[in-house]
Every structure is written in structure tokens, then in C-alpha cells.
FIRO-657528 format. One record per residue: residue in one letter; x, z, y of N, C-alpha, C, O, CB in turn. Coordinates in pm, whole numbers, plus 50000, padded with zeros to 5 digits. Glycine has a CB too. Layout:
- type_nu_nw_nv_cau_caw_cav_cu_cw_cv_ou_ow_ov_cbu_cbw_cbv
- A_X_Z_Y_X_Z_Y_X_Z_Y_X_Z_Y_X_Z_Y
...
end
This chain:
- type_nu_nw_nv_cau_caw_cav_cu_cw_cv_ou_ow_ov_cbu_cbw_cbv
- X_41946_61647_31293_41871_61595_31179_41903_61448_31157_41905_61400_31044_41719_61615_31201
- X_41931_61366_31284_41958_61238_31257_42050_61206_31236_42059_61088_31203_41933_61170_31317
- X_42173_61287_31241_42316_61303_31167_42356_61333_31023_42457_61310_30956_42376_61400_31225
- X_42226_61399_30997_42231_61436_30858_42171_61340_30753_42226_61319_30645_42167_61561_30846
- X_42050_61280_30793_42005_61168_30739_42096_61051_30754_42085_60966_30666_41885_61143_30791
- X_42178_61031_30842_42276_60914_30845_42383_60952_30725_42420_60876_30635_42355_60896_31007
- X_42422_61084_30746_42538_61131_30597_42452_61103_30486_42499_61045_30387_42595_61323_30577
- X_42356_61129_30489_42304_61144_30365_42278_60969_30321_42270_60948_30200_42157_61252_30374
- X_42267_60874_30394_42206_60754_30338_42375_60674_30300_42393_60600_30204_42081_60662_30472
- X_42480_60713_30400_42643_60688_30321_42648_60709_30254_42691_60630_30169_42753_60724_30333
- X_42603_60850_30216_42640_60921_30067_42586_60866_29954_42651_60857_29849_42596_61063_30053
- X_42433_60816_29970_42354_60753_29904_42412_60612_29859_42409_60567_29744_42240_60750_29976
- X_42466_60550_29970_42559_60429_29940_42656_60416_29797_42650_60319_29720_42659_60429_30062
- X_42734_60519_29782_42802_60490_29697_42783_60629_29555_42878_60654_29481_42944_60464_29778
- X_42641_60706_29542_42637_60816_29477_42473_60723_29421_42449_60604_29439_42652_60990_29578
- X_42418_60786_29380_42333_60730_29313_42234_60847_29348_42274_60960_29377_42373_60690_29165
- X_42069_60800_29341_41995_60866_29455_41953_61002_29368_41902_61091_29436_41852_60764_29525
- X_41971_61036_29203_41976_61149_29107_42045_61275_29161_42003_61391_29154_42048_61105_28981
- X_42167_61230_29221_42215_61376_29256_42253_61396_29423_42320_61326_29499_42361_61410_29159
- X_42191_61500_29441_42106_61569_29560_42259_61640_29646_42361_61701_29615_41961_61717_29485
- X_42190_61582_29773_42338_61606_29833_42306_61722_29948_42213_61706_30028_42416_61447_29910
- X_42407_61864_29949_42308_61953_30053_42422_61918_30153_42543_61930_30136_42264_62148_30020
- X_42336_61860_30286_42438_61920_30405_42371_62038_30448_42251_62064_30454_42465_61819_30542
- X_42470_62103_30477_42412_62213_30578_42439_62214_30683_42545_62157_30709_42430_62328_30560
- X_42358_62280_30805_42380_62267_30911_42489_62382_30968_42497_62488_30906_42258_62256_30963
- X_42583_62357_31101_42662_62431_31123_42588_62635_31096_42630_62725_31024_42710_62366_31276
- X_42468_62627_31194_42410_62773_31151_42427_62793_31016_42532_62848_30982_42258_62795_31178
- X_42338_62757_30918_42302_62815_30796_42486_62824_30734_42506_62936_30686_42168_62698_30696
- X_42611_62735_30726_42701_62765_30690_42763_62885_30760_42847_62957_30706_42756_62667_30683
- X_42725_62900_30868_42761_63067_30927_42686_63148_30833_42744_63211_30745_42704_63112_31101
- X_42563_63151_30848_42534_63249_30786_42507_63263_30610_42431_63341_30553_42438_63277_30858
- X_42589_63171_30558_42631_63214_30423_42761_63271_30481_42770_63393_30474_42644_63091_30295
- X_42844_63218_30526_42966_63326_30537_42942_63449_30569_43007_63535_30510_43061_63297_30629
- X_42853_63484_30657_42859_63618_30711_42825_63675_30561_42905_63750_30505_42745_63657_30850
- X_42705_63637_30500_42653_63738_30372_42736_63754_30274_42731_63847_30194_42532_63695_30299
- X_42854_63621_30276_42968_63657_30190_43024_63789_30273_43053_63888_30206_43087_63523_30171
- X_43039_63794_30408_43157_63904_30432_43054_64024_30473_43108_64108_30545_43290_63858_30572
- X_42929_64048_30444_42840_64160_30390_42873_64197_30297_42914_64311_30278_42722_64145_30368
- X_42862_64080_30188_42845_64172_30066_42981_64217_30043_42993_64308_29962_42782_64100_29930
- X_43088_64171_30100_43207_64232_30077_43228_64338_30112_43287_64422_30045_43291_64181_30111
- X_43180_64357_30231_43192_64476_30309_43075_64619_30194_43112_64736_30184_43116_64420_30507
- X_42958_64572_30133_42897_64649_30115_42956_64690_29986_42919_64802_29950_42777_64620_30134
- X_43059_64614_29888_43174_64623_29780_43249_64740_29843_43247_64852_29791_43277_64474_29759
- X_43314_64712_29955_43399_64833_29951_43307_64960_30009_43320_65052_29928_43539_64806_30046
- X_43248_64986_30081_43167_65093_30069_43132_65149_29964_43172_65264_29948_43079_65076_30114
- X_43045_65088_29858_43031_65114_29737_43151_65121_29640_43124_65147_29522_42949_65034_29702
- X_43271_65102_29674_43398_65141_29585_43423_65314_29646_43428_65419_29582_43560_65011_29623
- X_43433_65293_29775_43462_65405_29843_43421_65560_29770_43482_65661_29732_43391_65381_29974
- X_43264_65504_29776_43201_65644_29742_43199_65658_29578_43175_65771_29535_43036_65655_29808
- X_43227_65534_29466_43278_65558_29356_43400_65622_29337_43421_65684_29233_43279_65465_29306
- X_43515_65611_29458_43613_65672_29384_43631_65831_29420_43688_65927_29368_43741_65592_29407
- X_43544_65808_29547_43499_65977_29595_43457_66062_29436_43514_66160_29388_43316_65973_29726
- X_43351_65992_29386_43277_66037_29273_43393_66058_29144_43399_66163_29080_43153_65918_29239
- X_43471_65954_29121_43622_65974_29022_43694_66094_29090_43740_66190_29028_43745_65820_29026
- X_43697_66083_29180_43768_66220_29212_43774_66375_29166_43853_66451_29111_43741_66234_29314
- X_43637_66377_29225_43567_66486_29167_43546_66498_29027_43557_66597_28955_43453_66490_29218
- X_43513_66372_28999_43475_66407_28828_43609_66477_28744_43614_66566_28660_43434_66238_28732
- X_43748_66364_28833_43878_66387_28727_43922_66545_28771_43993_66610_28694_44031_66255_28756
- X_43872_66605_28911_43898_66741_28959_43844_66820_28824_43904_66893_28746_43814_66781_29114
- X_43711_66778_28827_43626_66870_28694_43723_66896_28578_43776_67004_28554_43484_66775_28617
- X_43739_66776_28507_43824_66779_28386_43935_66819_28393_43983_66845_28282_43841_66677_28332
- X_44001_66837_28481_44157_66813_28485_44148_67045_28466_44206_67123_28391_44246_66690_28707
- X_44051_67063_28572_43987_67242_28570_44024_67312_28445_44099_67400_28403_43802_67258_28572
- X_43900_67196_28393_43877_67239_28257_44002_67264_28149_44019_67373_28095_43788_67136_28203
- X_44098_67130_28123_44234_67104_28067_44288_67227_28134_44308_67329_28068_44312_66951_28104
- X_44302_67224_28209_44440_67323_28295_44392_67477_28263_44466_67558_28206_44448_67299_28512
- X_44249_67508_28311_44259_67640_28244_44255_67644_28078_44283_67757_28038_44140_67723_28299
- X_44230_67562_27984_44260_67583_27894_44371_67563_27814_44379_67608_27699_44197_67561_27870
- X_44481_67481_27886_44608_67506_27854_44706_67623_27874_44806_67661_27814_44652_67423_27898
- X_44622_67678_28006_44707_67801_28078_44651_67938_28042_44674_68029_28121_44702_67791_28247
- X_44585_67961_27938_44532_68072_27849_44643_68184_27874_44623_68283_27944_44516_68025_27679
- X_44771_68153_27801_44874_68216_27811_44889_68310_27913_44881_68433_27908_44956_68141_27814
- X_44918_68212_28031_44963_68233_28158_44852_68338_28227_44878_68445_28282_44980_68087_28233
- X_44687_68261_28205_44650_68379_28256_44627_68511_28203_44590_68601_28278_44565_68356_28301
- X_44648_68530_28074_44673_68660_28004_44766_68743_28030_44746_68862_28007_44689_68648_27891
- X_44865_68709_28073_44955_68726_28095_44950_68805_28261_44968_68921_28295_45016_68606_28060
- X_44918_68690_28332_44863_68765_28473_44738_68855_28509_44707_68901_28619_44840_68668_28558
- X_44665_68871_28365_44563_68982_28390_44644_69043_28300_44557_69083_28223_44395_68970_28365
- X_44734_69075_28260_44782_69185_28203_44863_69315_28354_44866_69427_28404_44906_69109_28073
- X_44903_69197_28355_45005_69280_28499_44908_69281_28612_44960_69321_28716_45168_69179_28567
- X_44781_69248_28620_44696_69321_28725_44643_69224_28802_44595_69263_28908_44769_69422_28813
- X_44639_69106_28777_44550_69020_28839_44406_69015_28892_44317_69077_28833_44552_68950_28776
- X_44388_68965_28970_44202_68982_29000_44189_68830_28984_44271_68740_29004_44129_69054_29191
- X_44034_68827_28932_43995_68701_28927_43986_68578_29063_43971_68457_29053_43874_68726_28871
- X_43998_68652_29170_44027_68595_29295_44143_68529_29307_44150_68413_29348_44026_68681_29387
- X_44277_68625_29258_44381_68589_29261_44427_68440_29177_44503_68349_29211_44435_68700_29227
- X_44341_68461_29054_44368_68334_28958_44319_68223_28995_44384_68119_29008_44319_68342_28830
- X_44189_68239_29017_44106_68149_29120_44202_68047_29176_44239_67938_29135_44039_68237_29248
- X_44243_68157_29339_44327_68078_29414_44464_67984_29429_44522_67901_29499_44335_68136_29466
- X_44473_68079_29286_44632_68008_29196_44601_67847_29136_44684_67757_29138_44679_68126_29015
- X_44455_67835_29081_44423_67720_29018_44370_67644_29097_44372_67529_29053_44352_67730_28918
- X_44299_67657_29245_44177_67592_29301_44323_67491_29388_44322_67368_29380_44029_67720_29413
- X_44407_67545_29444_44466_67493_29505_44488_67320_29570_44469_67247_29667_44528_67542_29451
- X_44540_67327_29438_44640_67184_29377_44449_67087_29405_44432_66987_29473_44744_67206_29111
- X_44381_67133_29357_44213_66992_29368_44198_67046_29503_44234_66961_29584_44009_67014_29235
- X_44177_67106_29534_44161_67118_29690_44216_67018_29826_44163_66984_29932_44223_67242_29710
- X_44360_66989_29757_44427_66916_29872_44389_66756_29818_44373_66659_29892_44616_66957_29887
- X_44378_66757_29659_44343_66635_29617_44213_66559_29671_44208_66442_29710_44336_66650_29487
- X_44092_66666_29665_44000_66666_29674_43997_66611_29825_43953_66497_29839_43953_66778_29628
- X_44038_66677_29932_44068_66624_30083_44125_66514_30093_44051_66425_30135_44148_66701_30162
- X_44218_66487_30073_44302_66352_30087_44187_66252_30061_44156_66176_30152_44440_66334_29969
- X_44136_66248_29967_44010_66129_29898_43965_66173_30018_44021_66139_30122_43897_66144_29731
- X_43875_66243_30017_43743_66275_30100_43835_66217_30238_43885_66110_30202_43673_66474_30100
- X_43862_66238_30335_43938_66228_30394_43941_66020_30445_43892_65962_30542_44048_66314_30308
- X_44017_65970_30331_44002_65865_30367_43942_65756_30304_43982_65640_30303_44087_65847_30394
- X_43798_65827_30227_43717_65749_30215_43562_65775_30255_43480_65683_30259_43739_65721_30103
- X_43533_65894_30282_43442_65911_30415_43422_65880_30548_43326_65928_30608_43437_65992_30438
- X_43523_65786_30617_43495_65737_30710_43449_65596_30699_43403_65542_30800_43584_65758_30778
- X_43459_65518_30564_43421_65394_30525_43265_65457_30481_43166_65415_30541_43530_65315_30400
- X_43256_65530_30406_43118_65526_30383_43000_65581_30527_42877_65573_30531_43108_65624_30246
- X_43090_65630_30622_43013_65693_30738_42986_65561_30811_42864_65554_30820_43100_65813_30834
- X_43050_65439_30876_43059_65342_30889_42934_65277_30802_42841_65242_30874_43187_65316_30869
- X_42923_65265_30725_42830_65224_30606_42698_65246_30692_42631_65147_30721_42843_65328_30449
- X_42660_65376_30734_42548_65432_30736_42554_65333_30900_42503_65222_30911_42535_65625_30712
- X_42615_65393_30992_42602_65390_31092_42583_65238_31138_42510_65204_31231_42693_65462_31135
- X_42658_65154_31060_42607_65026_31055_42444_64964_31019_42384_64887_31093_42692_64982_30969
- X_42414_64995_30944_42295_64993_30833_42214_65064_30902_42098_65053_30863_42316_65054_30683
- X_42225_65110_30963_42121_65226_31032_42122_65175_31191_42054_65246_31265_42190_65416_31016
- X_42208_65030_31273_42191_64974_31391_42206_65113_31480_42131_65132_31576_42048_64887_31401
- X_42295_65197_31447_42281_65334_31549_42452_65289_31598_42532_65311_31508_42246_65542_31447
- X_42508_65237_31715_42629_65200_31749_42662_65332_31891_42770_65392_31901_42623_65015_31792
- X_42570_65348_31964_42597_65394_32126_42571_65535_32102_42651_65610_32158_42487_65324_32261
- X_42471_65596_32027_42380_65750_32099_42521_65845_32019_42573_65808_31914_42140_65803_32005
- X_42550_65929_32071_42630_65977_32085_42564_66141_31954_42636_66215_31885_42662_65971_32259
- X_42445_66142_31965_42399_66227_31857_42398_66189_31679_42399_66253_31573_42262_66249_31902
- X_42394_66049_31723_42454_66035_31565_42575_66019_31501_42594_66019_31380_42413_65947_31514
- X_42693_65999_31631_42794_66060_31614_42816_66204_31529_42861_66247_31423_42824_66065_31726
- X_42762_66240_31632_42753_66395_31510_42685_66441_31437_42683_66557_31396_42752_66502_31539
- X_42600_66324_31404_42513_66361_31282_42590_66290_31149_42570_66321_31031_42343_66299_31305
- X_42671_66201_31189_42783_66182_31114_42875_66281_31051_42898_66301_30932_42847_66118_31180
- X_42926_66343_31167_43038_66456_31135_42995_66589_31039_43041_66644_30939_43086_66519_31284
- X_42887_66606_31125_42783_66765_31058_42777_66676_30944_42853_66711_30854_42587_66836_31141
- X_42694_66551_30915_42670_66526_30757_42814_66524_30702_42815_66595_30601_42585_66370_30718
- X_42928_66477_30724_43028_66504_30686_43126_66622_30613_43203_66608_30518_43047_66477_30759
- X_43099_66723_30678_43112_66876_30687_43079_66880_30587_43153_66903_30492_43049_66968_30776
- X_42937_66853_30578_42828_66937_30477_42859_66878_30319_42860_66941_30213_42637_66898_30528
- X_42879_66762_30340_42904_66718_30270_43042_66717_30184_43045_66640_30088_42865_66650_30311
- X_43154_66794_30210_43309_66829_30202_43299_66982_30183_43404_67031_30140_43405_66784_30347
- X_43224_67046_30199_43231_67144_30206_43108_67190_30064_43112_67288_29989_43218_67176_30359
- X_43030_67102_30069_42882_67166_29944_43002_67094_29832_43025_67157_29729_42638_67057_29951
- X_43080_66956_29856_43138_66921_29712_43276_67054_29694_43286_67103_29582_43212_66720_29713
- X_43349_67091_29777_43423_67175_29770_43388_67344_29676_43449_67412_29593_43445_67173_29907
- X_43238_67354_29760_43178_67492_29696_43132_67429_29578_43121_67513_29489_43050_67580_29782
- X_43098_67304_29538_43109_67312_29374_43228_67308_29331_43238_67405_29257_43044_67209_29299
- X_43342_67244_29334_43451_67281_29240_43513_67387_29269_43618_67405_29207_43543_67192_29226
- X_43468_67499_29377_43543_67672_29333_43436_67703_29221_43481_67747_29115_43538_67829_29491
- X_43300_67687_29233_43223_67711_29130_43240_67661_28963_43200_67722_28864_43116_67665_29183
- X_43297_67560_28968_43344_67541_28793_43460_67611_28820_43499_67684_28729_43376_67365_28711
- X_43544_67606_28950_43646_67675_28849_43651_67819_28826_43685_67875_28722_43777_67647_28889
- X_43610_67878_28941_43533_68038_28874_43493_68044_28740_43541_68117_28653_43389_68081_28945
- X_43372_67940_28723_43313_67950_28617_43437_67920_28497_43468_68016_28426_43187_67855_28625
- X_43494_67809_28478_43607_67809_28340_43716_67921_28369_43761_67982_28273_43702_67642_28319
- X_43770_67956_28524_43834_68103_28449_43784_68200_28425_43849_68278_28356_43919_68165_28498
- X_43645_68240_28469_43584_68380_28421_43526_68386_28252_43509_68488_28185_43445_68413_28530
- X_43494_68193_28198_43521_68231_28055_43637_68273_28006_43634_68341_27904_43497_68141_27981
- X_43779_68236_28077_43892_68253_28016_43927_68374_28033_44001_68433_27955_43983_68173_28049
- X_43877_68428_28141_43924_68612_28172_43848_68690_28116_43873_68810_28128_43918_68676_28324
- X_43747_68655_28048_43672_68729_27898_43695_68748_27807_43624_68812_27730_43594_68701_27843
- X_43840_68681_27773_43910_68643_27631_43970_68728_27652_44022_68743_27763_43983_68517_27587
- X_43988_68845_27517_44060_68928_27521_44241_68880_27547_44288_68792_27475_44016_68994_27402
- X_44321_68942_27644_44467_68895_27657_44529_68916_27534_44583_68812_27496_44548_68965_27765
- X_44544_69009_27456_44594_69027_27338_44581_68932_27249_44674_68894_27177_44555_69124_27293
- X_44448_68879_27245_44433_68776_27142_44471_68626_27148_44483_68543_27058_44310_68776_27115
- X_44486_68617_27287_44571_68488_27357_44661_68482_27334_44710_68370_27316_44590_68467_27473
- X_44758_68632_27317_44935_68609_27310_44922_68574_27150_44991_68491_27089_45062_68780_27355
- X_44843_68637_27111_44856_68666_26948_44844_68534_26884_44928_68500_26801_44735_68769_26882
- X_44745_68454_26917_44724_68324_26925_44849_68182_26955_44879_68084_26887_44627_68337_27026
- X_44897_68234_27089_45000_68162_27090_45073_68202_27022_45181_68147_27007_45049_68140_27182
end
């Protein structure tokens, strides 16, 4: 304190006593840095699970586009005997691996997130309450996008095939 009042009465020397001079002490300049490299840290977490969320969303659309560009194609393959399983698995594919890759390496930043935030570092059960939430979580977003895409090819496998070719 008596170091700081000595800066401060130099400073006063040649500044004029209107504008207010902060020293800070070595602590408090730590801990603005640290909250700078919080909130940074809590930036990329929160990017993480946004682009998780782009993912999925562009999986949705991209479903949607693709089975409705591929009208043709699947008329074509329910002509010659396709099952809706089969088409399914023909389309789900390609977001599937997309879908993983994201998930993949941006679920361990947001698991981190928790496990931080939550002061849980040692017990070995929230380890795997990590993983199980993990799972569950890769697997409920997964069973929704077979579910749209079931859902946009079983509108498209309602369309009469004839009228698809006829169309194109």
C-alpha cells in the first residue's frame, strides 16, 4: 500500500490530480488475466457446441436437398425392388460419418466444460458419467437424423415412380 501511494503521488507530480490513476496490485492483475483466459476458454466451449449444432442443422438440410434432388434415382431403385431400408442406408451414410467426425472432436471440449465447472477432477464415476452422457448423447442426435431421413424418404417413396420419371 505504501508503494502504491508513493506511485501514485510521482504520478501526481507531473499528471494533474483530475485523472485517476489505477495501480493494481500484483493479485488483482492475476486475476483479471485469469478471467480473460476464462472467458476465453468459456468462447471456445461455447463455439464447440455451436458448431456441433451447425452440423446437425446443415445434416438436416443437406437430407432434405439430397432426397429431393435424387427423386429420380430413388424411383428408379424402387422400381427394381428396393426396400425403404435399403434407401435409407444408401442416404444416411455420407451424415453419419460427418455427423461423428464433429461429434467426435468437439465433445471432448464441451465434456471438459462440464467437468471443469462442475470442480469434479479425481472420482472416477464422473468419468463415466461423462462417457454414458456422451453415448447418449451421439446416439439420441444420431436416432434423430435416421428419423428425418426416414421421414423425407418415406415422403419420397409415396410418390408415385412413374410420375417422377415422367416429370423428369
Amino acid at each position: 500500500e505504501e508503494a502504491r501511494n508513493a506511485f501514485k503521488e510521482v504520478y501526481y507530480k507531473f499528471q494533474p490530480r483530475t485523472f485517476d490513476v489505477i495501480v493494481p496490485t500484483l493479485k488483482e492483475a492475476m486475476d483479471e488475466l485469469s478471467a480473460a483466459n476464462r472467458m476465453f476458454k468459456h468462447m471456445a466451449y461455447i463455439m464447440a457446441f455451436i458448431s456441433l449444432l451447425v452440423v446437425v442443422l446443415s445434416i438436416y438440410s443437406t437430407i432434405s436437398l439430397d432426397a429431393t434432388t435424387k427423386q429420380k434415382e430413388i424411383a428408379i431403385r424402387k422400381i427394381n425392388g428396393a426396400r425403404k431400408g435399403d434407401i435409407l442406408r444408401r442416404f444416411v451414410a455420407p451424415y453419419v460419418v460427418t455427423f461423428a467426425v464433429t461429434f467426435l472432436a468437439s465433445y471432448p471440449l464441451m465434456a471438459s466444460f462440464y467437468w471443469k465447472n462442475a470442480g469434479l477432477y479425481s472420482s472416477a464415476m464422473n468419468v463415466e458419467f461423462i462417457v454414458i452422457y456422451g453415448a447418449g448423447v451421439f446416439f439420441g442426435i444420431l436416432a434423430m437424423l435416421a428419423i428425418i431421413t426416414w421421414y423425407r424418404i418415406r415422403m419420397i417413396m409415396s410418390v408415385n415412380p412413374a410420375e417422377v420419371i415422367r416429370r423428369e
